[in-house]
ModelCIF file with pLDDT and N, C-alpha, C, O atoms, coordinates in Angstrom:
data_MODEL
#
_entry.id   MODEL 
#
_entity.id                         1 
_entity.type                       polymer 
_entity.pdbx_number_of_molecules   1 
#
_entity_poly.entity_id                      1 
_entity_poly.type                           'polypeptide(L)' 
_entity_poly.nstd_linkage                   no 
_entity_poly.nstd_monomer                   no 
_entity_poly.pdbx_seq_one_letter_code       
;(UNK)(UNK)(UNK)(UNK)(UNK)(UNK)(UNK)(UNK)(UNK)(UNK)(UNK)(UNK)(UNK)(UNK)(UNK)(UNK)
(UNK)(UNK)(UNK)(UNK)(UNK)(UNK)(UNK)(UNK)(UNK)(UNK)(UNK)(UNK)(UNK)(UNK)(UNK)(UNK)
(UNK)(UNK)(UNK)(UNK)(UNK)(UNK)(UNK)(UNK)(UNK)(UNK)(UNK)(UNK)(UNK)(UNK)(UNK)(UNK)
(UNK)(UNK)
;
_entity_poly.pdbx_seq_one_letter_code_can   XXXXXXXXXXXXXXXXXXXXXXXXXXXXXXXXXXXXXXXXXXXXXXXXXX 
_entity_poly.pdbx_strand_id                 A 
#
loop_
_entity_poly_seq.entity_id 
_entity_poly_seq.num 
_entity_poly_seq.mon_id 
_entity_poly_seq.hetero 
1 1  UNK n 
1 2  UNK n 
1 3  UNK n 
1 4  UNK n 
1 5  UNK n 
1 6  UNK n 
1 7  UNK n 
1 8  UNK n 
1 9  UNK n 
1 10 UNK n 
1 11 UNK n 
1 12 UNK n 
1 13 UNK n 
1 14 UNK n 
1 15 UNK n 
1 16 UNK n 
1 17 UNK n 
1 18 UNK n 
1 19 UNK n 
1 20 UNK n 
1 21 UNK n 
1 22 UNK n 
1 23 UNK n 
1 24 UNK n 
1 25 UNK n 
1 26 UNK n 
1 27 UNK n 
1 28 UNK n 
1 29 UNK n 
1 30 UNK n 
1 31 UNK n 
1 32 UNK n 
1 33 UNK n 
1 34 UNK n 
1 35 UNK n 
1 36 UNK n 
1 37 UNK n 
1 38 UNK n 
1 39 UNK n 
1 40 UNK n 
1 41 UNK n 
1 42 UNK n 
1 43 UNK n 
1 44 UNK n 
1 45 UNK n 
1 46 UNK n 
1 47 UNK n 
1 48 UNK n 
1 49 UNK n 
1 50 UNK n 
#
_struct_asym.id          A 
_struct_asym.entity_id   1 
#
loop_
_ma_qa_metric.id 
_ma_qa_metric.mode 
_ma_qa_metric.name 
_ma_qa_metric.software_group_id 
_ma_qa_metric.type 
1 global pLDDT . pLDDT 
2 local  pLDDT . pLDDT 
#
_ma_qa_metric_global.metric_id      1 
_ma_qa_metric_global.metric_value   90.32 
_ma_qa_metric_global.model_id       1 
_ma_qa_metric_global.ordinal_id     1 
#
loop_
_ma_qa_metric_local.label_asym_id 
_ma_qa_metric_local.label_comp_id 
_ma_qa_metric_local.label_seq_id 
_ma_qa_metric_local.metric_id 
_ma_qa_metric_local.metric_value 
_ma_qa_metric_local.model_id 
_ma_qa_metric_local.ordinal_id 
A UNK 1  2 64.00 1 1  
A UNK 2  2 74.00 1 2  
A UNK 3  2 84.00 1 3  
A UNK 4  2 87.00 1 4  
A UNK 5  2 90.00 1 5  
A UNK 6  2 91.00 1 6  
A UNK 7  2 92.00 1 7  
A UNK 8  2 92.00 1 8  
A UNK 9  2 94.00 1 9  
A UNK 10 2 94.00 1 10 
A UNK 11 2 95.00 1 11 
A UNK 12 2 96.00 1 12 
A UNK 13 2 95.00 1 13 
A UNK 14 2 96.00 1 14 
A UNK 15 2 97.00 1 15 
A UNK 16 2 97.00 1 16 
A UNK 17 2 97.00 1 17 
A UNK 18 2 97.00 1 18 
A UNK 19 2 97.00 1 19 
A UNK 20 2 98.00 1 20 
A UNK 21 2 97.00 1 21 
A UNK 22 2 97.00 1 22 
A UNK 23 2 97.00 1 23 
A UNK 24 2 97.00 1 24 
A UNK 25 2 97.00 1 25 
A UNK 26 2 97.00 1 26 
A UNK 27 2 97.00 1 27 
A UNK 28 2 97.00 1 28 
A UNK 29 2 97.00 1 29 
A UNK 30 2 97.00 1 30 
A UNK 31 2 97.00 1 31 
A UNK 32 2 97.00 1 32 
A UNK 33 2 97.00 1 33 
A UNK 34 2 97.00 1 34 
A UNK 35 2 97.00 1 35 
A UNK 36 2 96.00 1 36 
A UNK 37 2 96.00 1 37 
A UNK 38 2 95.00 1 38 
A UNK 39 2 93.00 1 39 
A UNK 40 2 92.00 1 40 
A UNK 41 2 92.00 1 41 
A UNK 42 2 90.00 1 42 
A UNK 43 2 87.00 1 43 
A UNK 44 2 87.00 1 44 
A UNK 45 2 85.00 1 45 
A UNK 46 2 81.00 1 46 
A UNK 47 2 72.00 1 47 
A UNK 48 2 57.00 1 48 
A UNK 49 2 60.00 1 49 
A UNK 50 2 51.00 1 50 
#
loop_
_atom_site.group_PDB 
_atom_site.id 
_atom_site.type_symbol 
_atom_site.label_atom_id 
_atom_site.label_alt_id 
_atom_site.label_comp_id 
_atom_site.label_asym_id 
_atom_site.label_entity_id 
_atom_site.label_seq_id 
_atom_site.pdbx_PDB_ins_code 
_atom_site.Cartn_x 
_atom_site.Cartn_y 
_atom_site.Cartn_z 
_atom_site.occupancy 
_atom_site.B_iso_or_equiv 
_atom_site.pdbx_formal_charge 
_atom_site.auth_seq_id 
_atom_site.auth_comp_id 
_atom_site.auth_asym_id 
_atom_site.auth_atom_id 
_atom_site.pdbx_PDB_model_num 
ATOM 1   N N  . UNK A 1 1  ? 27.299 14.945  -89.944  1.00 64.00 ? 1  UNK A N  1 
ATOM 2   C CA . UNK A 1 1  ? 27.502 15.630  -91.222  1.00 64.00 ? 1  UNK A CA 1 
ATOM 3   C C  . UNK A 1 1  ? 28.987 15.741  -91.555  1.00 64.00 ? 1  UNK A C  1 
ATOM 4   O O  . UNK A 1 1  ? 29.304 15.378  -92.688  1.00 64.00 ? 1  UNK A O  1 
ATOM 5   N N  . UNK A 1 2  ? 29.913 16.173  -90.767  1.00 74.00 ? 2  UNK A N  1 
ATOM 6   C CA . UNK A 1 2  ? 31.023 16.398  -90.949  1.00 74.00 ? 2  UNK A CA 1 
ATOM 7   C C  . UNK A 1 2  ? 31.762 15.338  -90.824  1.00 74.00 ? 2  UNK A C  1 
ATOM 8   O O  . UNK A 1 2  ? 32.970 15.469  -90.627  1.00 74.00 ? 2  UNK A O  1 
ATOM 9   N N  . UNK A 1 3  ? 31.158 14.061  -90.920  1.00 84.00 ? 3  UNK A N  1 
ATOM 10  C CA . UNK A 1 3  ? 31.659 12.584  -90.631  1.00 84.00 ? 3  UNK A CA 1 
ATOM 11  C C  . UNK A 1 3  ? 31.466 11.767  -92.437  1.00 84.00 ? 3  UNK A C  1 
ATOM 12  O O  . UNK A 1 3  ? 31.998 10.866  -93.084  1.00 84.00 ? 3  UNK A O  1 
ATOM 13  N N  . UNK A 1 4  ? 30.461 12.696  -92.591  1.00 87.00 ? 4  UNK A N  1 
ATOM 14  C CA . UNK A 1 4  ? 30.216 12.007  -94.186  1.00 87.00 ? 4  UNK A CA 1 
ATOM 15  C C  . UNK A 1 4  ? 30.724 12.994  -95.364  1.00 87.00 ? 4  UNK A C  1 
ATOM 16  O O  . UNK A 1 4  ? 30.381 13.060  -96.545  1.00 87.00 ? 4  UNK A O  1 
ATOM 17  N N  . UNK A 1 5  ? 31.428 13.550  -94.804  1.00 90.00 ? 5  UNK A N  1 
ATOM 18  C CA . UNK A 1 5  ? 32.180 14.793  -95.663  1.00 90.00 ? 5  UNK A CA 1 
ATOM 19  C C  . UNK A 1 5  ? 33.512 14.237  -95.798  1.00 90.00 ? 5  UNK A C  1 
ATOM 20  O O  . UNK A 1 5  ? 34.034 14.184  -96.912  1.00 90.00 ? 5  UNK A O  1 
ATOM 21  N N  . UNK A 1 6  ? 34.119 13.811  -94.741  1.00 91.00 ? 6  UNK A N  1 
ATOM 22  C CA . UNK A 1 6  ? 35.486 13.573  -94.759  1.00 91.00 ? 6  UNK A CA 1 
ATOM 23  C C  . UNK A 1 6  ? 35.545 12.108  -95.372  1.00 91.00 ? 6  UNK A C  1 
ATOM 24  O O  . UNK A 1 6  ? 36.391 11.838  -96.225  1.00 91.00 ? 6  UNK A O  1 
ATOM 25  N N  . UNK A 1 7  ? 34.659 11.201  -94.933  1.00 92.00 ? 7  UNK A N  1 
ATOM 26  C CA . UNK A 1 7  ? 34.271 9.524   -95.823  1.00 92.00 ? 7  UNK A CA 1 
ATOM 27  C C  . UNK A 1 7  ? 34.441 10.209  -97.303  1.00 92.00 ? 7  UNK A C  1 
ATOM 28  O O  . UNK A 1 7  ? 35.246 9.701   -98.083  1.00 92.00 ? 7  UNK A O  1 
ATOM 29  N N  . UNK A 1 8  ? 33.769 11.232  -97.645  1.00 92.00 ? 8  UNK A N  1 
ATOM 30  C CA . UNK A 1 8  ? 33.524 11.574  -99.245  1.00 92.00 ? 8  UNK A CA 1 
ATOM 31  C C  . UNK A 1 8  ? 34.512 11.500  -99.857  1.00 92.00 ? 8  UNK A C  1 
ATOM 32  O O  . UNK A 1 8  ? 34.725 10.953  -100.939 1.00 92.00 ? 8  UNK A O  1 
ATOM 33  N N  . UNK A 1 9  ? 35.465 12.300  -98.890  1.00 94.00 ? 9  UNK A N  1 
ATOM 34  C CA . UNK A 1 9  ? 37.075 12.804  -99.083  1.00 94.00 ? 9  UNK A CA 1 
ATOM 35  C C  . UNK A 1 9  ? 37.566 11.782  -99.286  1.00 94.00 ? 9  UNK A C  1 
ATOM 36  O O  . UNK A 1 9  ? 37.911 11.488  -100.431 1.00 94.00 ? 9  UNK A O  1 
ATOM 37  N N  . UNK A 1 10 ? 37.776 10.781  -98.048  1.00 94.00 ? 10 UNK A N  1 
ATOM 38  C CA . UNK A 1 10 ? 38.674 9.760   -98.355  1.00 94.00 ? 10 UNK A CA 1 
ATOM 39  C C  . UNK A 1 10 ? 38.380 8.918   -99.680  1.00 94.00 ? 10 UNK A C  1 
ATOM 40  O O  . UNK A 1 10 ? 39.265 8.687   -100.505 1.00 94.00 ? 10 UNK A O  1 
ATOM 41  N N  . UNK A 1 11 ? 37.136 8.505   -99.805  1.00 95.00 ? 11 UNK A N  1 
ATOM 42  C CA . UNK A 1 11 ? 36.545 8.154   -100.938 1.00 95.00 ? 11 UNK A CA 1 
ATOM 43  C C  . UNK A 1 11 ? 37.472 8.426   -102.166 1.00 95.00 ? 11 UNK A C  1 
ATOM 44  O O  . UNK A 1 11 ? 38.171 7.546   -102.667 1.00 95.00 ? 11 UNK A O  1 
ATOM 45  N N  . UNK A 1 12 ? 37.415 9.857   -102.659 1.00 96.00 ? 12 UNK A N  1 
ATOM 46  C CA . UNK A 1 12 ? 37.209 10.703  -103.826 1.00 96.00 ? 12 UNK A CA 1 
ATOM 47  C C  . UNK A 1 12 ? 39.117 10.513  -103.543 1.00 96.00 ? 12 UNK A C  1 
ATOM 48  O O  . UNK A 1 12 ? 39.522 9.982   -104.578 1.00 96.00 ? 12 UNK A O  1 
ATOM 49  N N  . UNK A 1 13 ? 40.167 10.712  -102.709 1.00 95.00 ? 13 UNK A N  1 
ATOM 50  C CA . UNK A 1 13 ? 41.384 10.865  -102.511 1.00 95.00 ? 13 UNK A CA 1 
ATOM 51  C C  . UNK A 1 13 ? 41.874 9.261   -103.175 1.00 95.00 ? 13 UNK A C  1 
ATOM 52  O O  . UNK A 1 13 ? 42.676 9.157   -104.103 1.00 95.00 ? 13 UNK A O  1 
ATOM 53  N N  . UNK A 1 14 ? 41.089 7.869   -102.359 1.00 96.00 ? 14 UNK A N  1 
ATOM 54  C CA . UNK A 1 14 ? 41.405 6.665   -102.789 1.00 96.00 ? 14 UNK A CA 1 
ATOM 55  C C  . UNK A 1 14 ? 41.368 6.071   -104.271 1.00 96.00 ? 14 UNK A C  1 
ATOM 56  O O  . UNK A 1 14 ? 42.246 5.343   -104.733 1.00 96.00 ? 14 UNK A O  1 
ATOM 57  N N  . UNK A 1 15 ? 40.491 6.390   -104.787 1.00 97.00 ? 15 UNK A N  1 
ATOM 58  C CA . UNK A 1 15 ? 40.182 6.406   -106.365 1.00 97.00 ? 15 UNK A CA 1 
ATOM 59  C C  . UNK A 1 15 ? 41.200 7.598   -107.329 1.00 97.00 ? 15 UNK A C  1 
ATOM 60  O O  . UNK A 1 15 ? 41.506 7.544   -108.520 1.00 97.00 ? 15 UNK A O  1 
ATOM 61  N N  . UNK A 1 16 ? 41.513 8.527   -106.394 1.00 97.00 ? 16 UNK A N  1 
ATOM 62  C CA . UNK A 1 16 ? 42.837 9.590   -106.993 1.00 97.00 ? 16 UNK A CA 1 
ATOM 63  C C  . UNK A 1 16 ? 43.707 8.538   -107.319 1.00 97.00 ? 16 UNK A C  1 
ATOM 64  O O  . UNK A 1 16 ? 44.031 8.082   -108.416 1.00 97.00 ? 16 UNK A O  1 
ATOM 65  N N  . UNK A 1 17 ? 44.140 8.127   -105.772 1.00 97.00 ? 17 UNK A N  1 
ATOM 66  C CA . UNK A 1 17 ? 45.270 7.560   -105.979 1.00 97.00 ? 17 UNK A CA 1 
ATOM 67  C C  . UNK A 1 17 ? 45.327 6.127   -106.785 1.00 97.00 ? 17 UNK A C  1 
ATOM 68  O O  . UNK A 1 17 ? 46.402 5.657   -107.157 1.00 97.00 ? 17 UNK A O  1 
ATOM 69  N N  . UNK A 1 18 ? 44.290 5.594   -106.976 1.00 97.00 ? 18 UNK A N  1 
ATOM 70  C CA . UNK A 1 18 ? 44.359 4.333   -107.809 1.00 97.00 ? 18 UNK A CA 1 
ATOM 71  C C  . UNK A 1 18 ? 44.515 4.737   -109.328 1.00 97.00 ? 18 UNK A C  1 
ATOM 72  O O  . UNK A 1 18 ? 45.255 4.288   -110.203 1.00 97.00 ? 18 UNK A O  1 
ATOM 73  N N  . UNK A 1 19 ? 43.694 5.602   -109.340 1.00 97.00 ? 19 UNK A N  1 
ATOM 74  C CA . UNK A 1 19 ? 44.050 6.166   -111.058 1.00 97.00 ? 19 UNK A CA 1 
ATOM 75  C C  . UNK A 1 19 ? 45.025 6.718   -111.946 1.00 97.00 ? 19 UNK A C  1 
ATOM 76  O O  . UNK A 1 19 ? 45.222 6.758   -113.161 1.00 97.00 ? 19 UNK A O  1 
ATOM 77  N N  . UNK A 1 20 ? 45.672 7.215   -110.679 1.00 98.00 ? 20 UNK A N  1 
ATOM 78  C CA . UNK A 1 20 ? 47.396 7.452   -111.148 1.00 98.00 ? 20 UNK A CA 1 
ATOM 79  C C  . UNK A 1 20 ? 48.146 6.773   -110.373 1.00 98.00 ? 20 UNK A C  1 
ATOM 80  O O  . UNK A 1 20 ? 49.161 7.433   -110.151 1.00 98.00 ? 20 UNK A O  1 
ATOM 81  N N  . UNK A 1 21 ? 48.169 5.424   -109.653 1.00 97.00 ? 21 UNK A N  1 
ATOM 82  C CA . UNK A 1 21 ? 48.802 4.406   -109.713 1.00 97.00 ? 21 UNK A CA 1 
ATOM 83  C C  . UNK A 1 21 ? 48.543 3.350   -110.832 1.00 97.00 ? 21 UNK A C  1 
ATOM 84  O O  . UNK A 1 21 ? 49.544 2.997   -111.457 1.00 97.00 ? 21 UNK A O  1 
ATOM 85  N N  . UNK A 1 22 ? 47.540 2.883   -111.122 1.00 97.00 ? 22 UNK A N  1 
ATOM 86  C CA . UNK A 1 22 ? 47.351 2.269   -112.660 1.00 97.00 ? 22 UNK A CA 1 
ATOM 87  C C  . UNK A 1 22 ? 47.870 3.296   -113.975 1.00 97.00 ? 22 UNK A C  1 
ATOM 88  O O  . UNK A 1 22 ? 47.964 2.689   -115.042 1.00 97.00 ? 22 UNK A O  1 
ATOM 89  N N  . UNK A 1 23 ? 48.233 4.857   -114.025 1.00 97.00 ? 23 UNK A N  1 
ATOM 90  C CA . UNK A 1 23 ? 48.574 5.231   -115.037 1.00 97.00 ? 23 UNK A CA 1 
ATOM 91  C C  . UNK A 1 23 ? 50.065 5.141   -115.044 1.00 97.00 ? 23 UNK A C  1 
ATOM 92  O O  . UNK A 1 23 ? 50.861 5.222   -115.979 1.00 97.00 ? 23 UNK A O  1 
ATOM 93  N N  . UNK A 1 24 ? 50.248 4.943   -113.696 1.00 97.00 ? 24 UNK A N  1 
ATOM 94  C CA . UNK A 1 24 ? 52.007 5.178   -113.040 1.00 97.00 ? 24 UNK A CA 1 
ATOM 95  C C  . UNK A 1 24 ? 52.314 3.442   -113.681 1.00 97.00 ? 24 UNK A C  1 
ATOM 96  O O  . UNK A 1 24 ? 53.504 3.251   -113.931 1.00 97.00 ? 24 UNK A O  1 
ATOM 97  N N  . UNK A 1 25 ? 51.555 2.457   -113.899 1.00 97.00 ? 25 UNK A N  1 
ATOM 98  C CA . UNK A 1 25 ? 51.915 1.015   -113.500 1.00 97.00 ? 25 UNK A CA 1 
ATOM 99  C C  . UNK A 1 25 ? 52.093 0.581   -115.283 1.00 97.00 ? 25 UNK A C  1 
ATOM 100 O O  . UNK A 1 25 ? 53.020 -0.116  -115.697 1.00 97.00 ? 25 UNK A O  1 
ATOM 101 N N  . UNK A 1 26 ? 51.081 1.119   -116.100 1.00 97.00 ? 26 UNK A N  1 
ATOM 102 C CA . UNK A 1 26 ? 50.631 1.204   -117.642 1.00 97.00 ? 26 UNK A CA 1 
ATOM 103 C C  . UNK A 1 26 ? 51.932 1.774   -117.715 1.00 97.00 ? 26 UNK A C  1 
ATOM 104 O O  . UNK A 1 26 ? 52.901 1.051   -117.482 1.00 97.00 ? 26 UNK A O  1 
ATOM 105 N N  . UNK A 1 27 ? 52.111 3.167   -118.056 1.00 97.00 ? 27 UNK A N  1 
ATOM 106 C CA . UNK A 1 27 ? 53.459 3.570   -118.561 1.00 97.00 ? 27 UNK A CA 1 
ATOM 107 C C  . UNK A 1 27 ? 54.819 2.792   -117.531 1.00 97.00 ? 27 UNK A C  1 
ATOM 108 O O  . UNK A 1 27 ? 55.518 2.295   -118.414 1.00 97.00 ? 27 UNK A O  1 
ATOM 109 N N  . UNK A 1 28 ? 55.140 2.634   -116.898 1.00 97.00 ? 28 UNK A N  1 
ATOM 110 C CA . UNK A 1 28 ? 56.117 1.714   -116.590 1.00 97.00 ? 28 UNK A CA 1 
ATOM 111 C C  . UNK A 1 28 ? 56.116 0.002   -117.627 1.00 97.00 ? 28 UNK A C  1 
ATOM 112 O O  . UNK A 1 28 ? 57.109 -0.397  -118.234 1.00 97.00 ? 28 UNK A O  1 
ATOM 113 N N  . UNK A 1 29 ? 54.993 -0.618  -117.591 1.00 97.00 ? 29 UNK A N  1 
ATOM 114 C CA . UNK A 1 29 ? 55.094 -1.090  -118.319 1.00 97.00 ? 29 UNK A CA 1 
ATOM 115 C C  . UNK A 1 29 ? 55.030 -1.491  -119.968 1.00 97.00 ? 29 UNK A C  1 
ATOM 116 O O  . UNK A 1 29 ? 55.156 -2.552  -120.580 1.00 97.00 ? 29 UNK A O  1 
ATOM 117 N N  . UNK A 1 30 ? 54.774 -0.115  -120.355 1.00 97.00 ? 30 UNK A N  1 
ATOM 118 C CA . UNK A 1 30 ? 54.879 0.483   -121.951 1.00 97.00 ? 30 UNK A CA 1 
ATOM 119 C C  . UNK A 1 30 ? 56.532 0.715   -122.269 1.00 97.00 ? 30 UNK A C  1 
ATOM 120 O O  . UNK A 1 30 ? 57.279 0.450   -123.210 1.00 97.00 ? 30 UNK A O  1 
ATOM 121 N N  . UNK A 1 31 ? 56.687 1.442   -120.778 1.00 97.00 ? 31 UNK A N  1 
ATOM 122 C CA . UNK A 1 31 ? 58.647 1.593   -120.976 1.00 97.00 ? 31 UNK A CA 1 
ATOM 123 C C  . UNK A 1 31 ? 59.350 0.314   -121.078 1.00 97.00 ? 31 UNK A C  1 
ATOM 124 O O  . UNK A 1 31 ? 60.097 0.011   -122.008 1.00 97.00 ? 31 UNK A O  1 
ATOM 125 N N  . UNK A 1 32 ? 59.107 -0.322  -120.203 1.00 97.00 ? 32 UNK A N  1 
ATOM 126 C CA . UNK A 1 32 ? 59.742 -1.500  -119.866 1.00 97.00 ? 32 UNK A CA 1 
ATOM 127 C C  . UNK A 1 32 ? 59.789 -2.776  -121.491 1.00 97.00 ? 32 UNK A C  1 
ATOM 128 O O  . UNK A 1 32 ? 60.663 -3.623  -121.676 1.00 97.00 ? 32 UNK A O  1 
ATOM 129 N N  . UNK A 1 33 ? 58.791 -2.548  -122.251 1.00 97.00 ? 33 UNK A N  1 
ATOM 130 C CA . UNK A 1 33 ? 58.547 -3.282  -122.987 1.00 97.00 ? 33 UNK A CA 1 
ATOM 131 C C  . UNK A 1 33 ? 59.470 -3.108  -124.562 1.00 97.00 ? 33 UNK A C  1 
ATOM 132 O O  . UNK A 1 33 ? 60.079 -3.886  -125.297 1.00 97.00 ? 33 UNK A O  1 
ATOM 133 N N  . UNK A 1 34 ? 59.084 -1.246  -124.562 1.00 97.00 ? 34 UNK A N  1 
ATOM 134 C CA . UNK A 1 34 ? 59.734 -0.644  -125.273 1.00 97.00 ? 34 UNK A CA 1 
ATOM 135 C C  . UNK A 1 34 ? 61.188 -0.698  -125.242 1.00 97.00 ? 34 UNK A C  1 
ATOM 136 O O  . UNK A 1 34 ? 61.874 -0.518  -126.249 1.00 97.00 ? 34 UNK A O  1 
ATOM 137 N N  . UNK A 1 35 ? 61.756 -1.000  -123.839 1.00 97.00 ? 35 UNK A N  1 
ATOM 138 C CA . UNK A 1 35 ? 63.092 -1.192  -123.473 1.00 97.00 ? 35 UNK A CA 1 
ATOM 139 C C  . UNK A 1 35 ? 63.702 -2.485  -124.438 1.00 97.00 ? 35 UNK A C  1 
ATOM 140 O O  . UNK A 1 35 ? 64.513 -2.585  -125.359 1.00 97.00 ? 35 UNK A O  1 
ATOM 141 N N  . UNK A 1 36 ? 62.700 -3.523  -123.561 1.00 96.00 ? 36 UNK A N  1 
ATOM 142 C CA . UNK A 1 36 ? 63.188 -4.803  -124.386 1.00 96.00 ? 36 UNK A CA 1 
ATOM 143 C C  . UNK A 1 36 ? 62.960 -5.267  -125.807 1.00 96.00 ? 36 UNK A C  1 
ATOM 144 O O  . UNK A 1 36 ? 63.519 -6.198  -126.386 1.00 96.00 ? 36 UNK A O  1 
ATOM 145 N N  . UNK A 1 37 ? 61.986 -4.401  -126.281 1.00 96.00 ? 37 UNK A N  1 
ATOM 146 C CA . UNK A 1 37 ? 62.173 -4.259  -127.915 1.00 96.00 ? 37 UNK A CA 1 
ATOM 147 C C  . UNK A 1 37 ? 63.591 -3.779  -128.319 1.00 96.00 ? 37 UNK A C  1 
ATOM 148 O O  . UNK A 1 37 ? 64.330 -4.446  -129.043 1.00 96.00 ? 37 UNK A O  1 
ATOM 149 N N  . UNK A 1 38 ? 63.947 -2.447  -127.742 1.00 95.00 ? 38 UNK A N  1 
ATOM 150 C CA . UNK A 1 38 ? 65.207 -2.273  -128.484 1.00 95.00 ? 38 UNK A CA 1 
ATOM 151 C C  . UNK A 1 38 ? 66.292 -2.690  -128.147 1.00 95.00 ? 38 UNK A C  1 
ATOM 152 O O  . UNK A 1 38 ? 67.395 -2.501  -128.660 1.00 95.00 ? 38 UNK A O  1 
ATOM 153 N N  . UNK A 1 39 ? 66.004 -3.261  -127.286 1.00 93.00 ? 39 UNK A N  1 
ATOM 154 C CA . UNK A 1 39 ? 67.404 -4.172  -126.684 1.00 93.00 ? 39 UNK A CA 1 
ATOM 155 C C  . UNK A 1 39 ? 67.273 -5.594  -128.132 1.00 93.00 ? 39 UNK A C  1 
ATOM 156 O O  . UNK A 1 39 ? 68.182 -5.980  -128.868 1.00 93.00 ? 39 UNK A O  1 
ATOM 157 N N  . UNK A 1 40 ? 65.685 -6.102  -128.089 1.00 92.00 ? 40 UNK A N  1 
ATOM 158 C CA . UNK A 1 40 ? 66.573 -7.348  -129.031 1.00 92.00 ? 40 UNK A CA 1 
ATOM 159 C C  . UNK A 1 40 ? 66.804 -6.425  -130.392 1.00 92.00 ? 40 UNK A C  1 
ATOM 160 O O  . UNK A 1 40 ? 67.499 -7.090  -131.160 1.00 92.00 ? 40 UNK A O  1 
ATOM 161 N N  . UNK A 1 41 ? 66.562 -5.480  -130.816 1.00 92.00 ? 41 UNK A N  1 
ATOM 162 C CA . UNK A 1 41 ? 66.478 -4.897  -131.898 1.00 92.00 ? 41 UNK A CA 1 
ATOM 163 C C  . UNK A 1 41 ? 68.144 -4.819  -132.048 1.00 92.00 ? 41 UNK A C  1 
ATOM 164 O O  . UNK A 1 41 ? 68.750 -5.393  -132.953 1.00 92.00 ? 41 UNK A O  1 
ATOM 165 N N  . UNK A 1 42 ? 68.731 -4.074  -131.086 1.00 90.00 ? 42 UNK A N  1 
ATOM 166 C CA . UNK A 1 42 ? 69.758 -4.342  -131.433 1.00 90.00 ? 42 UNK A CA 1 
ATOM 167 C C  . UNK A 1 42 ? 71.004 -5.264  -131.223 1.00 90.00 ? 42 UNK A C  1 
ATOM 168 O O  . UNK A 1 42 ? 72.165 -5.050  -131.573 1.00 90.00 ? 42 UNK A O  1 
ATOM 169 N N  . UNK A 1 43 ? 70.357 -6.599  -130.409 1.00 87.00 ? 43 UNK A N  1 
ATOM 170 C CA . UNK A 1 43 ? 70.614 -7.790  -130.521 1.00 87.00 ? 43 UNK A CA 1 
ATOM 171 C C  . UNK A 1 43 ? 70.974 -8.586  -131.670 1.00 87.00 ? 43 UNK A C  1 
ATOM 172 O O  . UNK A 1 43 ? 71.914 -9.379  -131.728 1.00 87.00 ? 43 UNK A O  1 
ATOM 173 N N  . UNK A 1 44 ? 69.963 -8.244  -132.781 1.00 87.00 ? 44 UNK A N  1 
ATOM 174 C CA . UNK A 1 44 ? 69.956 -8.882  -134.118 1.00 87.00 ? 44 UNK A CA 1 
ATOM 175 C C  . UNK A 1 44 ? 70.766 -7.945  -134.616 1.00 87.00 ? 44 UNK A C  1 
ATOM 176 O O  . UNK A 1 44 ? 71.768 -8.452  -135.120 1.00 87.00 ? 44 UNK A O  1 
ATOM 177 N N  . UNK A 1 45 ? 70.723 -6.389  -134.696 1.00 85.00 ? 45 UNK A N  1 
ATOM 178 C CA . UNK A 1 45 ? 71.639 -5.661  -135.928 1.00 85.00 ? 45 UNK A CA 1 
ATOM 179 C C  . UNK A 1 45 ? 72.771 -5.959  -135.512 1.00 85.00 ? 45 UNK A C  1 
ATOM 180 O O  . UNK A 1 45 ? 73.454 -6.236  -136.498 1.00 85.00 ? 45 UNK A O  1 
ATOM 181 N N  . UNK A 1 46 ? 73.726 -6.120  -133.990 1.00 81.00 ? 46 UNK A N  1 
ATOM 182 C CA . UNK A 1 46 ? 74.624 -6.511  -133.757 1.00 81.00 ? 46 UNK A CA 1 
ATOM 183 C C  . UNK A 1 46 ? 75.145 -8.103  -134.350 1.00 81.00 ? 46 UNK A C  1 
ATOM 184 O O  . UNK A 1 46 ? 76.336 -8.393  -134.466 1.00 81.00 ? 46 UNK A O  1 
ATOM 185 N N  . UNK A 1 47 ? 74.101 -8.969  -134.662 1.00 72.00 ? 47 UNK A N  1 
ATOM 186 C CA . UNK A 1 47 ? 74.405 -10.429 -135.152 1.00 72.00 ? 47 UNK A CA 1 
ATOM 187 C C  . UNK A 1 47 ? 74.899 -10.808 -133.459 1.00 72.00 ? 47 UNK A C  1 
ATOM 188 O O  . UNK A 1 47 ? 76.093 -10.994 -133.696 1.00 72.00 ? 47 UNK A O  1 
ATOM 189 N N  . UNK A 1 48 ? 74.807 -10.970 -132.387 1.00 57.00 ? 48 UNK A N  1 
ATOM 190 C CA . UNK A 1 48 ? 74.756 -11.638 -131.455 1.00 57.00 ? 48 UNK A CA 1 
ATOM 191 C C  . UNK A 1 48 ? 76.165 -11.154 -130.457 1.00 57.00 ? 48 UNK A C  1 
ATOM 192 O O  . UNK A 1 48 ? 76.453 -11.747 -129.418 1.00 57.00 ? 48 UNK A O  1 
ATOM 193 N N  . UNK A 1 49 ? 76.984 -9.917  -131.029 1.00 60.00 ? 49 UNK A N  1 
ATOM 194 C CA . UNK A 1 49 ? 77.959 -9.507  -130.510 1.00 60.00 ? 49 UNK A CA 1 
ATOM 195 C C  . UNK A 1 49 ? 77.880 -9.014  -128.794 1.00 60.00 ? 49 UNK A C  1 
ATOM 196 O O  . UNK A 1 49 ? 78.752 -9.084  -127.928 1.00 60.00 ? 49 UNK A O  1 
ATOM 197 N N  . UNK A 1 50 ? 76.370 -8.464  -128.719 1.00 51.00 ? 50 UNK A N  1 
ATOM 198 C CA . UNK A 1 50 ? 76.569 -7.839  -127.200 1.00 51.00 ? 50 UNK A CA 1 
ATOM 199 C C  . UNK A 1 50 ? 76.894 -8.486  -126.142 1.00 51.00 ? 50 UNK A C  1 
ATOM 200 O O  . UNK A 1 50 ? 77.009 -7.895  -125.068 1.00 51.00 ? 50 UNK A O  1 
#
């Protein structure tokens, strides 16, 4: 009994951690994207100065 309690655990802990590692992985790459938008954004308003 106390063998399929702690399986539950690990279970229920592994799927924790995948779900806020995929939310951790999504917003990193929402930033990252957003980054390089405004980088060419201001690539062009600069006319090619940076």
């Amino acid at each position: 009994m106390q063998n399929e309690k702690t399986q539950v655990r690990e279970i229920e802990l592994t799927q924790f951690i995948k779900k806020r590692l995929v939310r951790f992985i999504s917003s990193l790459a929402i930033s990252s994207a957003l980054a390089s938008i405004l980088y060419m954004l201001l690539f062009l308003f600069n006319d090619g100065s940076l």
